[in-house]
C-alpha positions as CSV (number, residue, x, y, z in Angstrom):
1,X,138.6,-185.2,-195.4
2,X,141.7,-183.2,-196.1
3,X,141.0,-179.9,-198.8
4,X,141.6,-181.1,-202.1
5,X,142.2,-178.5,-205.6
6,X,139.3,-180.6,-206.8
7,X,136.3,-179.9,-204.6
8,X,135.9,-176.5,-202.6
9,X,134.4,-177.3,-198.9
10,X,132.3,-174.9,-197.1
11,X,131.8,-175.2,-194.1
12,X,130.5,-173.4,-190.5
13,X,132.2,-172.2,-187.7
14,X,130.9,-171.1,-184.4
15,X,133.2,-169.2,-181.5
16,X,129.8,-170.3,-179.2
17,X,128.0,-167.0,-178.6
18,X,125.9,-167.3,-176.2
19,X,122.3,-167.4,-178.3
20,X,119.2,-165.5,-176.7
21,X,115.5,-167.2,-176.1
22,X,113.1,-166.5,-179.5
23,X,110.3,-165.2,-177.0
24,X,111.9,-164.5,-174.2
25,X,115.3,-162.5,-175.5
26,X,117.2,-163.6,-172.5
27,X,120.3,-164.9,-173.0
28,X,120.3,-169.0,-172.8
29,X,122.0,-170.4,-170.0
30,X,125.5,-172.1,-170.9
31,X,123.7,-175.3,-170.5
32,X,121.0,-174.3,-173.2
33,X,123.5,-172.8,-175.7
34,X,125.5,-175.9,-175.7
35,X,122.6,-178.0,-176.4
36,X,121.6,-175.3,-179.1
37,X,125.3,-176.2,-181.0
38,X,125.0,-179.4,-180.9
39,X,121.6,-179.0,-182.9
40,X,122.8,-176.8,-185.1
41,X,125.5,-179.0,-186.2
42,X,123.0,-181.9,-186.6
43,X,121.5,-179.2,-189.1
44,X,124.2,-178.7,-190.5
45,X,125.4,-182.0,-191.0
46,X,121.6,-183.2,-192.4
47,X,122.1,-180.0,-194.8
48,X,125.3,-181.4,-196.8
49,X,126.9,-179.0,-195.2
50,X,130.9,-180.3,-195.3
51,X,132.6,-179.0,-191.9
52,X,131.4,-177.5,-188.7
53,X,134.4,-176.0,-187.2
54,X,133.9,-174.8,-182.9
55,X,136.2,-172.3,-181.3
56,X,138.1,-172.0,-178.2
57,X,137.3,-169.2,-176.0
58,X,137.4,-168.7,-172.2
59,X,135.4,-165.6,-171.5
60,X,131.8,-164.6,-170.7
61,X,130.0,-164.5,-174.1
62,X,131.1,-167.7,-175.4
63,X,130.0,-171.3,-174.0
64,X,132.7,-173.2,-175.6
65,X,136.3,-173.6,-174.0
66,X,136.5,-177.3,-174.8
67,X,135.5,-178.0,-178.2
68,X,136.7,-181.6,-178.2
69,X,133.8,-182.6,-175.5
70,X,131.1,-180.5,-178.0
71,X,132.9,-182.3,-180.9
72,X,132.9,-185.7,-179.0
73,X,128.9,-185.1,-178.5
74,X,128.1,-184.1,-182.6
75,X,129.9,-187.7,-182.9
76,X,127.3,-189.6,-182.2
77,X,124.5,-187.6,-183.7
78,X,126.0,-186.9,-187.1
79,X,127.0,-188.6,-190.3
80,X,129.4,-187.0,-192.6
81,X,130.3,-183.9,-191.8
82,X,134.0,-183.0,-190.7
83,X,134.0,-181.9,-186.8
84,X,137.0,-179.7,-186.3
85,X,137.9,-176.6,-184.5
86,X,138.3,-172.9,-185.4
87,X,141.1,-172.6,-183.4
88,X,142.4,-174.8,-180.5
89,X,145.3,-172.7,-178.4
90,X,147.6,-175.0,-178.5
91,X,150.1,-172.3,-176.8
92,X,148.2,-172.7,-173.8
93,X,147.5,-176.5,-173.6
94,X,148.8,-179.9,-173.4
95,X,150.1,-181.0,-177.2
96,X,149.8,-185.0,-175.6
97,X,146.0,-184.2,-174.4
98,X,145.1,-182.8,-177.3
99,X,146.7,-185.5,-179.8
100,X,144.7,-187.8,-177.0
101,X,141.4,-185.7,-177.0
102,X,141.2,-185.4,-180.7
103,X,142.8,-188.8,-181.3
104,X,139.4,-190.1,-178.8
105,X,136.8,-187.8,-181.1
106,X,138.4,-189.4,-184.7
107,X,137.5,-192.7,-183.3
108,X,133.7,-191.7,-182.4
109,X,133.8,-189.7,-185.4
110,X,134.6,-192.7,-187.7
111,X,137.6,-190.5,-188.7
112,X,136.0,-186.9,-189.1
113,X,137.8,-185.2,-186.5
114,X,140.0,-182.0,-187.5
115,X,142.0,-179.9,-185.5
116,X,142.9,-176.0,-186.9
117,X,145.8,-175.1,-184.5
118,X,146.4,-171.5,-183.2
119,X,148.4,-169.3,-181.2
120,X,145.0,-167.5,-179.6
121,X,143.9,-164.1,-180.8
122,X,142.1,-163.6,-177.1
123,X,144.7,-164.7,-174.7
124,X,142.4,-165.7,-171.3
125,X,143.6,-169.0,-171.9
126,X,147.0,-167.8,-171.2
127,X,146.6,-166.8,-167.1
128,X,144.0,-169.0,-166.7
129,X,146.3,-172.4,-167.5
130,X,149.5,-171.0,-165.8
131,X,151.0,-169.6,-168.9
132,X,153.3,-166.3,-169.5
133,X,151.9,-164.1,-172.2
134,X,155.5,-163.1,-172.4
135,X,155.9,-166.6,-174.6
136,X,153.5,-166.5,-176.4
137,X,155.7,-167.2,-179.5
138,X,157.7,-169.6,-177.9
139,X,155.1,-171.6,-176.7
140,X,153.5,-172.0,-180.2
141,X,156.8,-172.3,-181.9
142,X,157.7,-175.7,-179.2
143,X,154.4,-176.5,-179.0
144,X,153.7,-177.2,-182.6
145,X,156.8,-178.8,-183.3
146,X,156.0,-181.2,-180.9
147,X,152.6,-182.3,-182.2
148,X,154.0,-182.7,-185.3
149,X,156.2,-185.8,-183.9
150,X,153.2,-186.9,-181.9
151,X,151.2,-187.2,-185.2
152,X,153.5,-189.8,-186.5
153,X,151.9,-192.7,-183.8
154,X,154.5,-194.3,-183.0
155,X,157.2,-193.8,-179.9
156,X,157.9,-190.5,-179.2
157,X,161.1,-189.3,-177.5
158,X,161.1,-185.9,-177.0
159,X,162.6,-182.9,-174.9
160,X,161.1,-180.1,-173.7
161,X,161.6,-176.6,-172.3
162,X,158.2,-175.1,-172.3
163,X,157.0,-179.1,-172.4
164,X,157.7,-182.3,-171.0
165,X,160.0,-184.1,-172.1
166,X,159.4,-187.6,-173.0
167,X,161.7,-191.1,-174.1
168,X,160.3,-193.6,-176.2
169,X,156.6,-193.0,-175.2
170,X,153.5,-193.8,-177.0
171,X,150.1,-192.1,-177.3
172,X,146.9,-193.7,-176.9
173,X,144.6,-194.1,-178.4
174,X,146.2,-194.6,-181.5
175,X,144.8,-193.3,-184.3
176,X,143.4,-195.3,-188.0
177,X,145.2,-192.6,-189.9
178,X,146.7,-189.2,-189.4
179,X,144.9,-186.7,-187.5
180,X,143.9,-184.0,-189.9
181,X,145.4,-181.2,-188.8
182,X,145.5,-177.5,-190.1
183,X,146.6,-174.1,-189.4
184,X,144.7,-171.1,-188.3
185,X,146.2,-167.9,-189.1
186,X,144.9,-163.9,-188.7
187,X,148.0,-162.2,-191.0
188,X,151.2,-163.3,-189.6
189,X,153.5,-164.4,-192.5
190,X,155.4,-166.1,-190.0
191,X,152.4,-167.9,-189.3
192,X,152.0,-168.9,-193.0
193,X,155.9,-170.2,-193.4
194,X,155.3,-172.3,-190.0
195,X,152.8,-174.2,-191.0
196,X,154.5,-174.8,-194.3
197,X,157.5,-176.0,-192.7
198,X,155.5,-178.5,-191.4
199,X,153.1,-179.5,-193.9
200,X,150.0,-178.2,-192.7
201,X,147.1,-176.6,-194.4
202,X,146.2,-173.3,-193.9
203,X,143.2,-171.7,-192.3
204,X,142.9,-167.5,-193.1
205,X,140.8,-165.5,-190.5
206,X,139.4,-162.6,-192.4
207,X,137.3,-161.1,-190.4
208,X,137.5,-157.4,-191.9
209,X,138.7,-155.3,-195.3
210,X,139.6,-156.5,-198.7
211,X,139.9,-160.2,-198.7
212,X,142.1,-159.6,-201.7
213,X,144.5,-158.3,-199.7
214,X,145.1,-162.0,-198.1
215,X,146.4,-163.5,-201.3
216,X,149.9,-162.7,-201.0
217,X,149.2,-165.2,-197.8
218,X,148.9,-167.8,-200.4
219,X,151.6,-166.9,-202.8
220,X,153.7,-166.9,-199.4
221,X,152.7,-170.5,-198.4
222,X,153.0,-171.6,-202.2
223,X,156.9,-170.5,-201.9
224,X,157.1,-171.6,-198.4
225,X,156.0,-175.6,-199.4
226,X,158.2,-175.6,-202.2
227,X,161.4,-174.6,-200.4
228,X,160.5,-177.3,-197.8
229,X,159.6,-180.1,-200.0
230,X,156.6,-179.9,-198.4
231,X,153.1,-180.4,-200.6
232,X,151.2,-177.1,-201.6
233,X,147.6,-178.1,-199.8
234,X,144.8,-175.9,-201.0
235,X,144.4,-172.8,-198.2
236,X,140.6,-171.9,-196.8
237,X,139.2,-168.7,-195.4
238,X,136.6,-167.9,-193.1
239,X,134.6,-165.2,-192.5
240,X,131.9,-163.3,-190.8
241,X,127.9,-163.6,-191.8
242,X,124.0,-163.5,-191.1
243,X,121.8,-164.8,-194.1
244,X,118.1,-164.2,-194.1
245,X,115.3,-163.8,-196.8
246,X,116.0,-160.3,-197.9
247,X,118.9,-158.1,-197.6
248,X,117.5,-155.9,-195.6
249,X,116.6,-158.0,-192.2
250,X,119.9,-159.7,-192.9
251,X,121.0,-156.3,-192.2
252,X,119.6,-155.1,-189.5
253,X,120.4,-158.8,-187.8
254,X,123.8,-158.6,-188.2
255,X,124.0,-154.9,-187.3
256,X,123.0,-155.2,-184.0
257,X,124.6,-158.6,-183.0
258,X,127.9,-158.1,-184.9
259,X,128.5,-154.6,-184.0
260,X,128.0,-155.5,-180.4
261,X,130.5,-158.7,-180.6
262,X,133.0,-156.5,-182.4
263,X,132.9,-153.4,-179.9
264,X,132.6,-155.6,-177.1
265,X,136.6,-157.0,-178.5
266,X,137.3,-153.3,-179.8
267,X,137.0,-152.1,-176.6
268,X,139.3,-153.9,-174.7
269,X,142.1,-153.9,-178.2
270,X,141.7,-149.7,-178.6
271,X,139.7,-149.8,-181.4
272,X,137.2,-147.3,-182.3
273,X,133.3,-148.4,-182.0
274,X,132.2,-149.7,-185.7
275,X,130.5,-146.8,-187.8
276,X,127.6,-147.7,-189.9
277,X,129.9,-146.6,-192.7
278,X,132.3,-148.9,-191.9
279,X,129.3,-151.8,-191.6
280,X,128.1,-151.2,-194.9
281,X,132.0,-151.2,-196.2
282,X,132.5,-154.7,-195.3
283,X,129.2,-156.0,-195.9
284,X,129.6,-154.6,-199.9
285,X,133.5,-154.8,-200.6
286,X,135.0,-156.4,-197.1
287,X,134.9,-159.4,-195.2
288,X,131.0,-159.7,-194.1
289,X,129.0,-161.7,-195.9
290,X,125.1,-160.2,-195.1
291,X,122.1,-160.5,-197.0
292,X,119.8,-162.9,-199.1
293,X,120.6,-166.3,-200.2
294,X,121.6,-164.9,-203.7
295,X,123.5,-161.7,-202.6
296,X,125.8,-163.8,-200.2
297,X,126.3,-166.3,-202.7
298,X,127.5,-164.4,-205.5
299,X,130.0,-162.7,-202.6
300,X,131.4,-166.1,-201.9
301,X,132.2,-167.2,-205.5
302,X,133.3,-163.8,-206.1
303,X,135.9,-164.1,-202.5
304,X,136.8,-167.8,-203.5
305,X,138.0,-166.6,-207.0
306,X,139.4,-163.2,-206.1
307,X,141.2,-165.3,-202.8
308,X,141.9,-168.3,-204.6
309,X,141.1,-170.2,-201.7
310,X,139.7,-173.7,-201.7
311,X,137.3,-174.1,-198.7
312,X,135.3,-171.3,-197.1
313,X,133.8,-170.7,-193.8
314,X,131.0,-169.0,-192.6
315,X,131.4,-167.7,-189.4
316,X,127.5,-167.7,-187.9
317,X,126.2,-166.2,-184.5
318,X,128.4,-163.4,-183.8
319,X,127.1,-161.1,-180.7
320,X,124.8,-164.7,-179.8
321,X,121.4,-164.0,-182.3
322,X,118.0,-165.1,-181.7
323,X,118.2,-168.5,-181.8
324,X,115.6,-168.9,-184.4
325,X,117.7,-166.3,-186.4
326,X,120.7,-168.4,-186.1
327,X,119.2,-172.1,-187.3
328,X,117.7,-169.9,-190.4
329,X,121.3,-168.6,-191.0
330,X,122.6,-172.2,-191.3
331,X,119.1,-173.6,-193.0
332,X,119.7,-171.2,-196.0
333,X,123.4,-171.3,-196.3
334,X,123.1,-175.4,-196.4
335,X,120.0,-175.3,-198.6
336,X,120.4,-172.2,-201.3
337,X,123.9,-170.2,-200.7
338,X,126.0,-173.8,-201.1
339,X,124.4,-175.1,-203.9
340,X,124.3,-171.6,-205.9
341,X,127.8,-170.9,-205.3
342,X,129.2,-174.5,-206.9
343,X,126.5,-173.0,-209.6
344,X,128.7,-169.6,-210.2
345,X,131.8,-171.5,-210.1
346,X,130.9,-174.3,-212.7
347,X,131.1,-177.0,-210.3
């Protein structure tokens, strides 16, 4: 299910924070937080909730680094909900595994498998696969251009410099119908002109300040499709949140997990701890989406109009969460946020 200009999605999106026992507050093993996502997407899916979207990460706090196994797994335990990725490095992988990979979850999937394609804001993968940080660009730039002629299944002659190079090969398994494939992008604008080169959606990461500031982005990728010929898909956003009954113990959740995820990546980037000023900045005017059912709904209606995006994402679990904490997050935003937002917005 590709975004159309006549239905907005919403969906989740987990980077797999590591979650922490209700009674206990240890951290779960890797084993146990895996588990815990594949429930949670269950939820989500038995919710209405329209996409679940895993990331890619390689480091400590995170139990996901292959999303496509996790994704495989909600397969077979969910119904209609869109099982995609928030992002997959493709600089720092295989473009014919992962057309193979995601080409093996569409087919379990009954066709619900998406793929957002990144360059990597945390670059582990980079060392850790044999790859120089010193390419990063190129890799992408190769990389991507490449999946794009594996997506047509059929022979694919191809050849490389930072890939293999290939002569009238095919893929297997082949796929019913085009891999639905997007774009994730953090503020690049060459970012945004790639992916209209080739005809791909776009994904916005705003994880902090104004969202208005991002819709240049999509006045960019408007005149970006045009001058290609390609078509102007609807663009999506995602974004930080923690919903709870009141806005006061969504709060104090997300104060203490999120702040902790965000100094944690501060830390190593030079950036300054967050301030509770700064908190409470992004929670009323920026890029957080904290509180009641009500109060976070009216901020996504007001984002989705202000944006002028078509799909948004709520990005649950930051800093890991009581686990209890994190199924009510995804309980309320399937069960009051969703519905009250198509309310706002007349839909």
């Amino acid at each position: 299910m590709t975004m159309n200009e006549n239905k907005i999605l919403f969906g989740l999106d987990t980077f797999g924070d590591v979650a922490y026992h209700d009674e206990t507050k240890e951290s779960l093993s890797y084993a146990e937080s895996l588990r815990m996502i594949v429930e949670e997407g269950k939820l989500a899916d038995q919710l209405g909730i329209d996409v679940i979207a895993l990331g890619e990460h390689h480091r400590k706090e995170y139990s996901i680094s292959s999303p496509d196994t996790v994704l495989a797994a909600l397969a077979t335990v969910t119904d209609n909900i869109i099982l995609g990725t928030g992002v997959t490095v493709l600089s720092s992988d295989d473009p014919v595994r992962v057309f193979e990979r995601f080409a093996t979850v569409d087919a379990l999937s009954n066709g619900r498998a998406q793929i957002i394609l990144g360059r990597g804001s945390f670059t582990e993968s980079f060392p850790l696969f044999g790859y120089d940080l010193n390419d990063y660009n190129e890799l992408f730039e190769e990389k991507i251009a490449m999946f794009n002629e594996l997506l047509k299944n059929e022979s694919v002659t191809w050849k490389g410099n930072f890939t293999q190079s290939l002569t009238n090969v095919h893929i297997y398994p082949k796929t019913e119908k085009r891999l639905d494939v997007q774009v994730g992008v953090g503020g690049s604008p060459d970012s945004i002109i790639r992916a209209a080169k080739y005809g791909f959606p776009v994904m916005l990461a705003i994880i902090g300040g104004e969202p208005a500031r991002f819709r240049p982005y999509i006045n960019l990728y408007q005149q970006a499709a045009k001058k290609f010929g390609q078509p102007n898909h609807p663009v999506g956003m995602h974004s930080h949140g923690v919903i709870a009954e009141t806005d006061e113990e969504a709060q104090e959740i997300a104060w203490k997990y999120m702040k902790k995820s965000m100094d944690q990546i501060g830390s190593e980037r030079g950036w300054a701890p967050m301030t509770r000023e700064r908190f409470d900045f992004e929670v009323i005017e920026g890029s957080y989406y904290v509180g009641s059912p009500e109060t976070v709904a009216q901020k996504i209606a007001h984002m989705i109009q202000t944006v002028g995006v078509n799909r948004f994402d709520l990005v649950y679990g930051a800093g890991g969460q009581l686990q209890k904490d994190r199924f009510r997050t995804i309980q309320l935003y399937g069960e009051k946020v969703v519905p009250r937002v198509k309310e706002l917005l007349g839909q």
